[in-house]
C-alpha positions as CSV (number, residue, x, y, z in Angstrom):
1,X,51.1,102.8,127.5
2,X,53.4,105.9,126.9
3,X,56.7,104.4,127.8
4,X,55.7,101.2,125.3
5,X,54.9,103.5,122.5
6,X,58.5,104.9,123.3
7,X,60.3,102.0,123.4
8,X,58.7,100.6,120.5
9,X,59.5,103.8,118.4
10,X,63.0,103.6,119.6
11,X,63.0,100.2,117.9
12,X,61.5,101.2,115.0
13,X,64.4,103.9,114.5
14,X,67.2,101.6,115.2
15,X,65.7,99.5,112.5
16,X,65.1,102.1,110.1
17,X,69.1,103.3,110.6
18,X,70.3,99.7,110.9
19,X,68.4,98.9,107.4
20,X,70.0,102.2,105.6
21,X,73.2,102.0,106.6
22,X,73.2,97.8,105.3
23,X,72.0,99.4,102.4
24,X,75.1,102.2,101.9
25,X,77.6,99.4,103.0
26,X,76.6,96.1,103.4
27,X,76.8,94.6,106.7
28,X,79.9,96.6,107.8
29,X,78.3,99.5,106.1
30,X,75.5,98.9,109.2
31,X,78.4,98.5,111.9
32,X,80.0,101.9,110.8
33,X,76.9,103.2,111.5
34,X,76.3,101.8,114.6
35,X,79.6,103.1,116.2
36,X,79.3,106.6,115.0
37,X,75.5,107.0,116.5
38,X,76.5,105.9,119.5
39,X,79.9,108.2,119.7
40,X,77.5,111.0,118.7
41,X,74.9,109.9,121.4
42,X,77.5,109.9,123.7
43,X,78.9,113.4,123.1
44,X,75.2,114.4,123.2
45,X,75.0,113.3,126.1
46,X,77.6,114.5,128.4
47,X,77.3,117.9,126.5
48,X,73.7,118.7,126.1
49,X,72.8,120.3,128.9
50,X,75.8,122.8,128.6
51,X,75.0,123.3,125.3
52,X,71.5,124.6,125.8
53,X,71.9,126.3,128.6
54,X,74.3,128.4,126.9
55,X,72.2,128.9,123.8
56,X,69.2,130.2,125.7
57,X,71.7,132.6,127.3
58,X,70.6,130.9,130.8
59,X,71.8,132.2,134.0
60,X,71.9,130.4,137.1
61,X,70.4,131.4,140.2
62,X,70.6,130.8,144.0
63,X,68.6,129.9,146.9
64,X,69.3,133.4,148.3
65,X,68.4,135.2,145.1
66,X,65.0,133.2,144.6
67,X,63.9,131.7,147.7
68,X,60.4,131.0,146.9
69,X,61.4,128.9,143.2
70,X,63.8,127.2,145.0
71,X,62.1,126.0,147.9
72,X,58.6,125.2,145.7
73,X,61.7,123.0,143.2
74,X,63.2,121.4,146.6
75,X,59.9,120.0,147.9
76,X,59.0,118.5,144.2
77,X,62.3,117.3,144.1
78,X,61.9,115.2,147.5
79,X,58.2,114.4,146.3
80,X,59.8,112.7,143.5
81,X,62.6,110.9,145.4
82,X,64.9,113.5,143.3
83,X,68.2,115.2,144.3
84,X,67.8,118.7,143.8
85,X,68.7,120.1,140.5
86,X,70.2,123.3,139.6
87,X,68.2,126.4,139.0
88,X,68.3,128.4,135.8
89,X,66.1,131.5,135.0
90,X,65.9,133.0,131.7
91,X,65.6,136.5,131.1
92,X,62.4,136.6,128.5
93,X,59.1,137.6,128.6
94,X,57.1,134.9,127.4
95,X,56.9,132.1,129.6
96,X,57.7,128.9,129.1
97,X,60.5,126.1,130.6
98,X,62.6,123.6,130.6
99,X,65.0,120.3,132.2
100,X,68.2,119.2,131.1
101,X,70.8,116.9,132.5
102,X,72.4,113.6,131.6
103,X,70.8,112.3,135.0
104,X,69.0,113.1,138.2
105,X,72.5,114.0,139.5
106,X,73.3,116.5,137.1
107,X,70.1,117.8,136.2
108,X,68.9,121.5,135.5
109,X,66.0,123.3,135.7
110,X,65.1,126.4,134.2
111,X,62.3,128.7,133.8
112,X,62.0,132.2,132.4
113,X,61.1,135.5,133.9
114,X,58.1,135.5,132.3
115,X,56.6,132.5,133.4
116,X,57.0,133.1,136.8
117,X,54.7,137.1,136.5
118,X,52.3,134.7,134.4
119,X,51.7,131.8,136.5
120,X,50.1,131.5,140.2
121,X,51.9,129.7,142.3
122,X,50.2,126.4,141.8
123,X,50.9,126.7,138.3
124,X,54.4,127.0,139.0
125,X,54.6,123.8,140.8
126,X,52.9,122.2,138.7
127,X,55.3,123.6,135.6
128,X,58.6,122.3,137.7
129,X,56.7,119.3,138.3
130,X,56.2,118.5,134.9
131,X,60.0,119.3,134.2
132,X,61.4,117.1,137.1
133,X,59.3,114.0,135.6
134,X,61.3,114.6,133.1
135,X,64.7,114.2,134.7
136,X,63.3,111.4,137.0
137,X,62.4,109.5,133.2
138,X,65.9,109.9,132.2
139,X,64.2,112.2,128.9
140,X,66.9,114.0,128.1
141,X,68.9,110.8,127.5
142,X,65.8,109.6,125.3
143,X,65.5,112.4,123.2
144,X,69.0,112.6,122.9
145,X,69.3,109.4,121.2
146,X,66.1,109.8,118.8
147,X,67.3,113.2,117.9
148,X,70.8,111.4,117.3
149,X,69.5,108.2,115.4
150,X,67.4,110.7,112.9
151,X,70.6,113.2,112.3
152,X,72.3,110.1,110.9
153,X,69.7,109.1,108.9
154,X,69.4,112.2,107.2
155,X,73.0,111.8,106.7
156,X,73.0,108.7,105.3
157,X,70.5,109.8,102.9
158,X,72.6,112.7,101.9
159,X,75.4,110.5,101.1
160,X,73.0,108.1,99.0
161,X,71.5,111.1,96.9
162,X,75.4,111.6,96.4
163,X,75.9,108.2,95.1
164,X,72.8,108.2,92.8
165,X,73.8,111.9,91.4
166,X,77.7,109.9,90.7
167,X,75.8,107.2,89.4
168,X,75.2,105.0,92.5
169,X,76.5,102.5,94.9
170,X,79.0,100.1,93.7
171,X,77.1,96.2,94.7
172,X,78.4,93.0,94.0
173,X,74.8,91.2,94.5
174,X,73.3,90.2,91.6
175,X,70.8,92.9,89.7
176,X,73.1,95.5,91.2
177,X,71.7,98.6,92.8
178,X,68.0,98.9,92.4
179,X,66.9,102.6,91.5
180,X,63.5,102.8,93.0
181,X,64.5,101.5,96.6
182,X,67.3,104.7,96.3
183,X,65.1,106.8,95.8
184,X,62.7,106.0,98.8
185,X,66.0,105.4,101.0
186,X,66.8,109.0,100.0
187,X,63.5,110.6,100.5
188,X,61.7,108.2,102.7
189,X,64.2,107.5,105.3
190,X,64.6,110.7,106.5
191,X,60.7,111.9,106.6
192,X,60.4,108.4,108.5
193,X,62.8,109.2,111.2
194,X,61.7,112.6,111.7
195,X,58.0,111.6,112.2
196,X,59.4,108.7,114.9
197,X,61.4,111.2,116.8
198,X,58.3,113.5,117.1
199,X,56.4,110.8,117.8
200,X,58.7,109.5,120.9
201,X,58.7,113.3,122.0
202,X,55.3,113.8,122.2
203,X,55.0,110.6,124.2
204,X,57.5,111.8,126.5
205,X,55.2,114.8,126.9
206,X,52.5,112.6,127.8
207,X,53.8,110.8,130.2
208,X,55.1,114.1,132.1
209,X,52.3,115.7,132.6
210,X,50.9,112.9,134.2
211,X,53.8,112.4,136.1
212,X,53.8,116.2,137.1
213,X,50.6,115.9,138.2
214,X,51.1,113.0,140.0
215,X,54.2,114.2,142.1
216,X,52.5,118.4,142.6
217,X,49.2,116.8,143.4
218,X,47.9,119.3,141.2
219,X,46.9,118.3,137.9
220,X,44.5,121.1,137.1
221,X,47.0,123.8,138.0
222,X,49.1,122.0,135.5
223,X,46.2,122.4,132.7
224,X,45.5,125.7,133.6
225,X,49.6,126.7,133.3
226,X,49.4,124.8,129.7
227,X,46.3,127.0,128.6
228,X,48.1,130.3,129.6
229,X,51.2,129.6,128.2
230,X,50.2,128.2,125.1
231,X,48.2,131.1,124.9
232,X,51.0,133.2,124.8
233,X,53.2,131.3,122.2
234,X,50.9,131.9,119.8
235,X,51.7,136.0,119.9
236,X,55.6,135.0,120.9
237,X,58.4,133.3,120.1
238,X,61.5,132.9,122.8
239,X,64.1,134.5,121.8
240,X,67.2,132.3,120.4
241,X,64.8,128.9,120.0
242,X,65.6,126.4,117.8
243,X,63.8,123.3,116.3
244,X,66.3,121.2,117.6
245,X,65.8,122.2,121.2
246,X,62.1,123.1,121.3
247,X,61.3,119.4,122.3
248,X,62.8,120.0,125.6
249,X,60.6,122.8,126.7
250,X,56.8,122.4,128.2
251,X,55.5,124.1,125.1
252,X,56.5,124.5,122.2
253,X,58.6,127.8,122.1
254,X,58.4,128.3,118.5
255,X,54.6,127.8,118.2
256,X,52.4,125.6,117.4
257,X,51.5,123.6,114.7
258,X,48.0,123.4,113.0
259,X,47.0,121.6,110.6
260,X,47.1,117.5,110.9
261,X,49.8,117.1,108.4
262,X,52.1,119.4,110.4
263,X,50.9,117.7,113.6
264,X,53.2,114.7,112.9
265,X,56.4,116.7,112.8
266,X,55.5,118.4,116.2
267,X,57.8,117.9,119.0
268,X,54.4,118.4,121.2
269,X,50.8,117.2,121.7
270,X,47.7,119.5,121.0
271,X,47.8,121.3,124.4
272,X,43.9,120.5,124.3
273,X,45.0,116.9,124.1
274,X,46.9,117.5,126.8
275,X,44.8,119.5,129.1
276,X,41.9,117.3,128.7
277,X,44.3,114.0,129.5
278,X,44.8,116.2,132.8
279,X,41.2,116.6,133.6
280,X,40.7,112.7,133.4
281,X,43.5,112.2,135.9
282,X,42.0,115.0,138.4
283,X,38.7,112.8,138.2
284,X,40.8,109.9,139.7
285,X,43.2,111.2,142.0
């Protein structure tokens, strides 16, 4: 049900940025568009996982300098019909993690130092379990593109709050440029795009847990990892985290969010959601 939601939010975004780049340009206007998403997907793509590596000041690790994490990551890997991944660890003391890569192939996994005192060792697994389901779903190629398709949105809308400030877009229809629908393109549009990218994140989330559970055999070690670390975030934040990166981790690494309102523009379900999601799965495993 996950992976429909996801595909039809997809949808729903490609509309929305097909519909307000018509409305900058015309038809080629929506072709201009097109192209540069997908160059910038593309770049996203290849680059991402280099990118955030770097940012969370990542280091990566050997089989000799961690046995234990890497053997616990090469028997989840072959659970999953995986390749193995690299291994990252994170110098920081509040626990959390994360997968990268444009593929299975050139994937990364990494976890920080802190997760790793927290968590047993079944909590672990189920953790990395939860991150490879990621890889295996291709998410960082998913999220990649939704975080893609609402940057040009918000663009877009920038350029049309330009053109109503200059006094609007030139059009050749009849009636002209219509005021009202400028101003919900420009403040609409982009509060649209960032609620359906949250939304396809927090599916994503969804569907990894259950897949994490699903390849560790463990789905209440997963739960139980999810209570302690969310626990935890509320008293930290990891050092160098960013809003557009927090999506990849298995918690939110900035915090959570509260209120209902706010709920919609997090990159993450309520962990109680979450946990209790997990305890129906255990009942039929």
């Amino acid at each position: 049900m996950n992976g429909v939601k996801t595909a039809a939010l997809l949808a729903l975004m490609t509309a929305l940025l097909m519909a307000l780049g018509q409305y900058v340009g015309g038809n080629q206007g929506l072709m201009v568009m097109f192209v540069i998403s997908m160059a910038m997907n593309f770049f996203s793509y290849w680059n991402s996982d280099k990118l955030v590596l770097s940012a969370y000041r990542a280091q990566q690790i050997t089989a000799e300098q961690n046995p234990k994490l890497f053997n616990m990551i090469a028997q989840l890997a072959k659970n999953g019909g995986l390749p193995m991944p690299k291994v990252y660890i994170i110098n920081s003391d509040i626990p959390n993690a994360f997968a990268t890569g444009r593929n299975p192939e050139h994937a990364a996994v990494a976890v920080t130092t802190g997760i790793m005192s927290l968590l047993t060792d079944d909590e672990i697994e189920g953790v990395l379990a939860h991150e490879l389901t990621h890889v295996k779903h291709r998410d960082t190629l998913i999220s990649t593109i939704a975080a893609t398709m609402a940057g040009v949105v918000s663009m877009l809308a920038n350029m049309l709050q330009w053109f109503a400030i200059f006094g609007g877009r030139s059009d050749d229809r009849e009636g002209g440029s219509n005021p009202i629908a400028l101003l919900a393109m420009v403040i609409l549009a982009p509060l649209a795009a960032s609620i359906i990218q949250m939304a396809i994140s927090r599916s994503r989330e969804y569907l990894a847990d259950e897949g994490g559970a699903r390849m560790s055999g463990k789905p209440m070690s997963l739960a139980s990892a999810l209570a302690k670390i969310e626990q935890y975030s509320k008293y930290g934040v990891l050092p160098h985290a960013k809003e557009n990166t927090a999506h990849m981790f298995i918690i939110n690494p900035l915090g959570g969010l509260k209120s209902i309102t706010a709920s919609l523009f997090s990159t993450h379900p309520s962990t109680a959601d979450r946990i209790a999601k997990l305890k129906e799965l255990a009942l039929r495993m």
